[in-house]
N, C-alpha and C positions, 0 to 999 in steps of 0.2 A: 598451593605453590605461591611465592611470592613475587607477584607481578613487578615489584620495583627491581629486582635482581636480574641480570642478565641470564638470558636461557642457555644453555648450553649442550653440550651433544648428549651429553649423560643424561638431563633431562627427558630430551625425545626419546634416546632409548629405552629407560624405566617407566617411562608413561606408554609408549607402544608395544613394552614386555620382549626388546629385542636386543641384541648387543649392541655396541658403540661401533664394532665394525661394519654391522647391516647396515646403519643409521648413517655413515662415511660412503657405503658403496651406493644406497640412493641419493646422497647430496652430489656426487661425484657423475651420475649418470651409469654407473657398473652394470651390464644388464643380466648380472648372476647373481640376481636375487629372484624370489617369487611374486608372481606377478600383487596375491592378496598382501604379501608383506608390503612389496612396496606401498601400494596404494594406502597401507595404515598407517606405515611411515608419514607417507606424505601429510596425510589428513591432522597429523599429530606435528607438524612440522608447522601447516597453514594455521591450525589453534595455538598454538603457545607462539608463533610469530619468530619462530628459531631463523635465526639470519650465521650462517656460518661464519667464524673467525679466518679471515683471510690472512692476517700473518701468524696464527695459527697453523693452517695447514701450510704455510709459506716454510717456517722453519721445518714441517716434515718433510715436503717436498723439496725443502733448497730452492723453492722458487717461492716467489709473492707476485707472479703475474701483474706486477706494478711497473711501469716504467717514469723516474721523475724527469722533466724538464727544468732548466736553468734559464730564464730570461731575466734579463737586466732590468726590463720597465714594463710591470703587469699590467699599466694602464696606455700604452702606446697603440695604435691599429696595426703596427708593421707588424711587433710580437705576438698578437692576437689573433691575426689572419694566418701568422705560419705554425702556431699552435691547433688552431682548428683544424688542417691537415694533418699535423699530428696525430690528435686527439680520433678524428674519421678510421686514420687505417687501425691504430691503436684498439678501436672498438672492433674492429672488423679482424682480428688477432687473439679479442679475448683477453689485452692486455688493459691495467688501469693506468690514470695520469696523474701524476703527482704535480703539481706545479708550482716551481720555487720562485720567488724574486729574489735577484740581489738587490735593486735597489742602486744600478748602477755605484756601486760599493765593492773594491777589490777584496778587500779582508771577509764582508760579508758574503763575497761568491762561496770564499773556501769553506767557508762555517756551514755554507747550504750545499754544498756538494757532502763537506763529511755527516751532516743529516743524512742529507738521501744513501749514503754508501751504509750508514749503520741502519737506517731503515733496510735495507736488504733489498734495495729494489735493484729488479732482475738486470735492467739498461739505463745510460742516460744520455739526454741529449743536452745539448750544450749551443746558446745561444748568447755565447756572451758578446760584446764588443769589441775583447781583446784578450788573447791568449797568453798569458800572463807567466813568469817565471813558476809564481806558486800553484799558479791553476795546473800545470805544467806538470810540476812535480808532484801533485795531488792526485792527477788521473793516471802519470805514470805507478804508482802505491799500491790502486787498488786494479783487482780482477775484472771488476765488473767492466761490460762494454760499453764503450763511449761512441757518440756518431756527433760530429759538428754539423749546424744546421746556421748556414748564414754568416758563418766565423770561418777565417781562412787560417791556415798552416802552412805557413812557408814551408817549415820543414817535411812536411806530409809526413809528419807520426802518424796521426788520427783520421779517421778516415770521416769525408764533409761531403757538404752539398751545398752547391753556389751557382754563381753565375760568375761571369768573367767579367770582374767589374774594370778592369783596364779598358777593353775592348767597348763596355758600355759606356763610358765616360769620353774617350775618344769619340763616339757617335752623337751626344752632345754639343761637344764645342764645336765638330765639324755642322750641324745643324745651327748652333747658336753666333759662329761665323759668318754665315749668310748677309746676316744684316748688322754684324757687331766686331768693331775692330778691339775694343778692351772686354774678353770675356772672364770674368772672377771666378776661383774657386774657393766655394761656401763647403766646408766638411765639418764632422764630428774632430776630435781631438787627433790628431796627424801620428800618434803613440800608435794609433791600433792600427794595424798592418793595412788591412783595409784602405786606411784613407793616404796613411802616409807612404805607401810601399804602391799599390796600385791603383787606385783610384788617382793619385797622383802623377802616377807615370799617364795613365791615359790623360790627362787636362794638358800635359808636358806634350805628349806626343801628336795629341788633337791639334795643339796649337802649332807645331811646326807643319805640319799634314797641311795645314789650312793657311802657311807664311803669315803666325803670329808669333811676334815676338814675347816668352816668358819676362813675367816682373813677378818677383816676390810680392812687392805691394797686391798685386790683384789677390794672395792665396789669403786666407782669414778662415781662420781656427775659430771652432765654439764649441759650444757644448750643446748633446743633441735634444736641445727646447726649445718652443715655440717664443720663448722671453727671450731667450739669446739671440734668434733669427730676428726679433722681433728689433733690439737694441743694437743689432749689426750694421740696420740700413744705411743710416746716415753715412758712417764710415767710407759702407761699400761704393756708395753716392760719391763721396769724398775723393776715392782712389780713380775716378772717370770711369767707371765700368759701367757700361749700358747692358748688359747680359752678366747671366752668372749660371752656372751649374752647381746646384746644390744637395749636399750628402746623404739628407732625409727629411722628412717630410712636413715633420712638426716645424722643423727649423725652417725651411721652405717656407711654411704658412706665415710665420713673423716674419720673415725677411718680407715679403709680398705685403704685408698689414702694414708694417714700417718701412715700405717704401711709398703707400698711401698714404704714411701720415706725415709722411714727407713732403706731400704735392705730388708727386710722381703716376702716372696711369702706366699700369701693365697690361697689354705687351708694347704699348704704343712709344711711353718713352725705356724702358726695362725690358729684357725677356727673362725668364726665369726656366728652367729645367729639373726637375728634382728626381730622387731616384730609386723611390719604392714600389710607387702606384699602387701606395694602401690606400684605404676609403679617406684618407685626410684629401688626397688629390680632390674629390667631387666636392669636399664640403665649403672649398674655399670661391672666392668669386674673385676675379674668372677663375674656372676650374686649373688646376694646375698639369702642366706637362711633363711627360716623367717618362723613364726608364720605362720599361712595360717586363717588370719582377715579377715573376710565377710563383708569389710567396704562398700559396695552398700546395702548391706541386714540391716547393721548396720544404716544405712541413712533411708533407707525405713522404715523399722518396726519400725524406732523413729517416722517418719511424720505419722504412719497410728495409731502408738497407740493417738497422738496431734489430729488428726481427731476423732475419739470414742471421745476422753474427750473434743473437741469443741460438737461436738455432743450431749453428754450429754448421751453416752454409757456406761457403765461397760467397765472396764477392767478387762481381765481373769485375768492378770500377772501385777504386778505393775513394776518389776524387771525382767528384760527381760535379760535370759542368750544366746548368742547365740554358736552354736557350734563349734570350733577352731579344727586346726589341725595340720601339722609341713612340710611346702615345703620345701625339700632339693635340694640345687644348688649346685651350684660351690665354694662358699664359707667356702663348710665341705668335707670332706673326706669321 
């Protein structure tokens, strides 16, 4: 036999003198075979190194026991840490993980979604930044089930798992009020509903909550990078803001590095709040203060509510709120 060629089922079975269907019901675990077939099976399976074709029996079954993911930026901790809960229940399902980048790239989301839908994989989760006309009309096309993980739906088409980022964000500025009459809002791009729809309303509602007066000047739009937070400071400096609540993490960490390279010590003359409480929080000095984001629980409870709807379960909750809290570091007073 020719070691360089791929084994195949036929193989095992002409080498073990049995059919393709024996050979299927022991890969499969069937336990209507005999006991000495199987065990020749196997032994003929462990020698030629037979690794069965998974979107092989995917299009016999209609299933590929794949589920892909969608994140915007494969190298960030936020997407990392709510992929790993993914990934955990996923394994514990029996399911695989596919993982796409767009590459913060609208055109390239859709390109890597109709990948994953003509790859055949069974579910997908969707963590992008913003839910898009054409993402929209992408996932409305195809059959496959969709679960948002971190991405809101105003409309509640899709069925997500979040936190109530209004409600979180209000808990900041009323925290970063204490000691600061000009508190800034630092976010990601104000498009993605997220930041402009609620995340906003809470900094809006924080500040009257706490008899602050809104100024457009304090809000400051970026992009979510640690260059951008980083090339913010001065600015934010500029606007009188001694406090800010900021959208994410990476960004956080520049804001904070270019408010040192400013002159500036944090928390003593700045406080800062940020709102993931990915591992970026510990890496910075002083440690950063954040939202306290369940982003493993946020990963998990997306893959298990994607399992019920491959299933063909009920779902209790279509909108899945999860519950938030306020870690304070080093970064506040």
């Amino acid at each position: 036999m020719n070691t360089d060629e791929t084994i195949t089922i036929y193989d095992v079975a002409r080498e073990a003198g049995v059919s393709m269907a024996t050979v299927s019901r022991v890969v499969n675990g069937n336990k209507n075979v005999k006991e000495n077939t199987r065990k020749k099976v196997l032994e003929v399976i462990d020698r030629l190194d037979y690794r069965p074709n998974a979107v092989a029996r995917g299009l016999a079954s209609k299933k590929t026991t794949t589920v892909g993911v969608v994140i915007p930026n494969i190298v960030n901790s936020y997407f990392a840490t709510l992929a790993k809960g993914i990934d955990d229940i996923a394994t514990m399902y029996k399911y695989n993980i596919v993982l796409a980048s767009s590459d913060d790239n609208e055109d390239h989301e859709v390109t890597v979604i109709h990948s994953l839908i003509s790859k055949q994989v069974d579910g997908i989760i969707f963590m992008g930044h913003h839910l898009t006309e054409k993402i929209r009309a992408e996932f409305s096309r195809t059959r496959t089930p969709i679960v948002l993980a971190g991405t809101v739906d105003l409309e509640h088409q899709l069925p997500s798992v979040n936190i109530d980022y209004k409600a979180a964000v209000e808990d900041c500025v009323t925290q970063l009020a204490k000691n600061n009459e000009k508190v800034a809002f630092v976010s990601g791009p104000l498009i993605d509903d997220i930041n402009g729809k609620l995340r906003l309303a809470g900094y809006k509602s924080g500040l009257e909550k706490n008899n602050l007066s809104y100024n457009e000047g304090l809000v400051f739009e970026a992009k979510y990078s640690y260059k951008d937070g980083f090339e913010l400071a001065q600015r934010v400096l500029n606007s009188g803001a001694t406090a800010a609540y900021v959208g994410e993490d990476e960004l956080a960490a520049g804001l904070l590095n270019g408010l040192f390279a400013a002159g500036k010590s944090v928390p003593e003359d700045f406080e800062i709040i940020t709102s993931n409480d990915s591992p970026v929080t510990s890496y910075t000095r002083p440690n950063l203060s954040s939202i306290n984001h369940p982003l493993y629980d946020l990963g998990a409870v997306s893959m298990r509510m994607l399992t019920k709807i491959m299933h063909k379960e009920e779902l209790e909750d279509k909108d899945v709120i999860l519950n938030h809290g306020l870690t304070l570091r080093q970064s506040t007073k």
